[in-house]
Residue, then its C-alpha position, 0 to 999 in steps of 0.5 A: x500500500x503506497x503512503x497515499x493510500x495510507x493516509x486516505x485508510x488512516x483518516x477513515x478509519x479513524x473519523x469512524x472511530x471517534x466520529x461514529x459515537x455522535x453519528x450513530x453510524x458503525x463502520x461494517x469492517x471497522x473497528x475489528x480489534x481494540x483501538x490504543x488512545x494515546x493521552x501525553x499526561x499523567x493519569x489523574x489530569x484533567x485531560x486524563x479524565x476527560x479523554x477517558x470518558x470519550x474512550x468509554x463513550x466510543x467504545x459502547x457504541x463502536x463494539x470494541x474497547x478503546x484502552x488509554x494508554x498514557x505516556x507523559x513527557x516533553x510538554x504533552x509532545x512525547x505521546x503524539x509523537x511516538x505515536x506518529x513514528x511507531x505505530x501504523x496508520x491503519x486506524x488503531x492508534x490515535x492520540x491526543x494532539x497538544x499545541x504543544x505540537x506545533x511549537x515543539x519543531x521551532x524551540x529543537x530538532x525533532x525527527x518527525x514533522x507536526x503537520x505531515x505525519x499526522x491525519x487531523x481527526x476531530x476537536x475533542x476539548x477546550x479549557x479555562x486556563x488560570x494560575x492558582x496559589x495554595x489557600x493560605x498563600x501569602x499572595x491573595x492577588x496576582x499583583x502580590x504575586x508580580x510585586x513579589x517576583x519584582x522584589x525578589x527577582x528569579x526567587x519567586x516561582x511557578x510550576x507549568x505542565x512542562x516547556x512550551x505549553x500553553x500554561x507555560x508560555x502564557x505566564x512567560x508572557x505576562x512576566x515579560x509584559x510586566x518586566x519581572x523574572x520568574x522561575x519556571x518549573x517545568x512538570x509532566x501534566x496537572x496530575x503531578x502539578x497539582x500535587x507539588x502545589x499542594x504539597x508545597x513544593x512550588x509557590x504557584x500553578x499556571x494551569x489548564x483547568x487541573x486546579x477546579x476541584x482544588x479551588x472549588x474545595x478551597x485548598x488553592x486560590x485562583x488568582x486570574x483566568x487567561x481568556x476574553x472576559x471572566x469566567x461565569x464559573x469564577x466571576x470574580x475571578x481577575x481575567x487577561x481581557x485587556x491585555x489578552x496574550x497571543x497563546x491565549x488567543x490560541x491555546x484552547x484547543x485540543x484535538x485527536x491525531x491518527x498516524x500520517x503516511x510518514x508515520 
């Protein structure tokens, strides 16, 4: 079978995958054998949670089940990408395509193309992007969190789920625009943030949505939302509306990705 036509069976198959539990329609020879989900975050994220609710929705109505299969690392990049140079583009492994993705090949050589060894299926997610401090932080605005990077210059940090994220560069914005430095702290997915935050081994979180239960249980505080306007959830909650960064404006977005044909 030649790449063309690896590409066209990829692409078909896959949108039968995912697209078949909001149509209704099964594919007659299609899935015949489970189907691997690659998530590129630890289990217990966010993400994790949400792309294993889809898994189990798609798998009553596909016949077989779809395994999730989560491998972290390189800021959400690892998973799709090992994806893309191991696995056959027959429709069988999928994964979780980040924006990280698309940054990745700009920051370091990468041996695999973030376009042309991938076949686009469906946008599956979105979230609310925010920085969080622990509840009995000495910080109870964002300004007392820049003030003190200002005083302290370098001694005042964050975490992120990893280099090159949104969560990342969205904070490196805003830093850059008020002119402190701050020490970032790169980890593998809100799982694991999450609890170093809670532990208190990072003063702050720049986060996608992993913070909700923490803040709504009261043992973080949400100090700012990253989008156009305040969040009906958390309305009294800062946003970056009038100085709206440009990772804002692109980072909501997540979809699910199948092997390409130079994969």
């Amino acid at each position: 079978m030649n790449r063309s036509l690896d590409r066209r069976a990829a692409l078909a198959c896959c949108a039968g995958a995912v697209l078949a539990p909001f149509g209704g329609a099964r594919a007659q020879a299609f899935p015949s054998r489970p189907i691997t989900m690659v998530v590129p975050w630890p289990a217990g994220g966010s993400t994790d949670r949400h792309l294993r609710t889809l898994a189990e929705i798609a798998g009553k109505h596909l016949g077989q089940n779809v395994l999730v299969e989560n491998k972290p690392g390189a800021g959400g990049t690892l998973g799709p990408s090992t994806m893309a140079l191991t696995a056959k583009p027959d429709g069988y492994t999928i994964a979780q395509y980040p924006l990280g993705m698309v940054r990745y090949p700009h920051m370091q050589k990468t041996n695999w193309h973030p376009i042309d060894d991938f076949t686009f299926i469906i946008g599956v997610s979105g979230y609310t992007f925010g920085f969080v401090v622990r509840a009995d932080s000495p910080h109870k605005t964002f300004q007392d969190y820049i003030e003190a990077a200002r005083k302290q210059p370098g001694n005042i940090d964050y975490g992120s789920t990893g280099i090159g994220t949104s969560p990342h560069l969205l904070l490196e914005e805003v830093a850059d625009a008020a002119k402190v430095k701050l020490n970032h702290v790169p980890f593998k997915g809100n799982a694991d943030l999450m609890q170093a935050l809670i532990g208190g081994h990072v003063m702050a979180a720049s986060d996608a949505t992993g913070w909700d239960k923490f803040v709504d249980g009261g043992q973080m505080r949400l100090l700012l939302t990253f989008g156009d306007k305040r969040t009906k959830r958390w309305p009294t909650v800062p946003s970056t509306s009038r100085r709206k960064s440009s990772s804002a404006r692109s980072s909501s977005s997540k979809c699910l990705a199948a092997p390409g044909p130079g994969g």
